[in-house]
N, C-alpha and C positions, 0 to 999 in steps of 0.2 A: 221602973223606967230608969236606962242607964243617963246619968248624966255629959255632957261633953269632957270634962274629966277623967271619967270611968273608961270612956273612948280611946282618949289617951293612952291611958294605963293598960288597956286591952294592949292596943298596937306594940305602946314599951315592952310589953310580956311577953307580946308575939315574937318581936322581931329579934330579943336577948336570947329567946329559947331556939330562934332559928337556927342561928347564930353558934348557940351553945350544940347544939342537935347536930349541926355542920359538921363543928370542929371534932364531935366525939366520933361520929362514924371515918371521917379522914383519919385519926391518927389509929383508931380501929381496922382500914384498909391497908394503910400505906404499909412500905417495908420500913426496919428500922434496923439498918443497919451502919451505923456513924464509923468513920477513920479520919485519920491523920486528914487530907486531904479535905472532908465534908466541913471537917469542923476549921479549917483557917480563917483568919481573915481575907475575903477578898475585894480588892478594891480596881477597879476599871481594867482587871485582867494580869492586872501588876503584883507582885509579892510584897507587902509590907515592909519597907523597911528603917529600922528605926522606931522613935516615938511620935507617935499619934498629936504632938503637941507642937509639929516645926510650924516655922511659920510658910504663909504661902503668901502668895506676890496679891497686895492691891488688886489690878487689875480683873484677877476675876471679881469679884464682890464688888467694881462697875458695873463689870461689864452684868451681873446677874440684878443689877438695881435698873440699869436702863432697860432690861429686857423684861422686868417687872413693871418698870412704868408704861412701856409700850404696849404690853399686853392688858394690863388694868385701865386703859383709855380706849385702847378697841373694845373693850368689851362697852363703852359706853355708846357707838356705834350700831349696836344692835337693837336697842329701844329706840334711837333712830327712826332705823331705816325700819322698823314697824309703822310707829308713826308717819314717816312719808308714803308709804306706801296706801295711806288710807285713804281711797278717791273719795270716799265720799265728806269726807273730812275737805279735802282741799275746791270738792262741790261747790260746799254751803258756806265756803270764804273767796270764793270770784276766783283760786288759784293764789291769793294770796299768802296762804299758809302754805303752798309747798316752793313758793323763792322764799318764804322767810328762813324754813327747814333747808331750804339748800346752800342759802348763803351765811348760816347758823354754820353749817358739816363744813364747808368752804374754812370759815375761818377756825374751826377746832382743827381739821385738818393742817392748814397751815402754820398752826403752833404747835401742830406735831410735827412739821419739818421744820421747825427753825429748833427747837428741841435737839432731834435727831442731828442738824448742822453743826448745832454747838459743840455737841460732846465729839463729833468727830474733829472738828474745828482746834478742839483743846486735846483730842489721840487719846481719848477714853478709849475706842474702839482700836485702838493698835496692838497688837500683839508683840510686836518686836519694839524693843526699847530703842525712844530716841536717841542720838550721840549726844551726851554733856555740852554744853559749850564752857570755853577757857575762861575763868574770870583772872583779873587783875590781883583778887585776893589769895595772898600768901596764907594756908595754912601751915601751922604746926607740927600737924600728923601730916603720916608720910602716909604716901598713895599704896601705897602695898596694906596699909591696914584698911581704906577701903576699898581695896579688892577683896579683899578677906572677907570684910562685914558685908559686902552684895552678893556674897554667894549663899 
């Protein structure tokens, strides 16, 4: 008698040889024939160019951390609205449990818009850069070498 284990280990086997079984008849079928062209780097349609090491502006890596927060809180959303949707759950509590469930989503909800207010509030979400404002303080360096260095 196989153990829960052994099950496992079946599935592991199965699924690696699928997998390996896959890949051998694809590269068995396909054509193979590589150029210039097949083998470049491509990246969003654009030619390369340069080193793979410049820097790239802030704003994205916000704006991909608010888009991860927003999407990893709706996904909490969905165990939710399972649980309210169980009549018979909100039956056998007089309807109690589902204003407690709705006034629960109410306020999760509501700290995801004041969340979302903020970061627009402080132009996380802005694309085009604000204009500086003038300060009082006199630098040193001359403005042509921060033109230089924001570019």
């Amino acid at each position: 008698m196989l153990t829960d284990f052994a099950f496992l280990l079946l599935f592991l086997l199965g699924g690696a040889g699928f997998v390996l079984m896959t890949f051998t008849v694809s590269r068995l079928l396909r054509p193979d024939r590589p150029n210039e062209e097949k083998v470049t780097t491509y990246e969003s349609g654009e030619d390369p160019i340069g080193s793979a090491w410049g820097r790239f502006n802030i704003r994205f890596y916000v704006i991909a951390l608010v888009f991860l927060l927003f999407e990893v809180e709706i996904a909490f959303l969905f165990p939710w609205a399972t649980v309210f949707g169980q009549e018979k759950l909100i039956e056998e509590t007089n309807g109690l449990w589902g204003w407690f469930a709705l006034a629960e989503v109410f306020i999760f909800v509501l700290i995801l818009i004041l969340g979302l207010a903020y970061v627009w509030k402080k132009g996380f979400l802005d694309w085009v850069k604000p204009e500086q404002k003038q300060s009082d303080y006199q630098s040193k360096i001359p403005a042509s070498a921060y033109k230089k260095f924001m570019e």
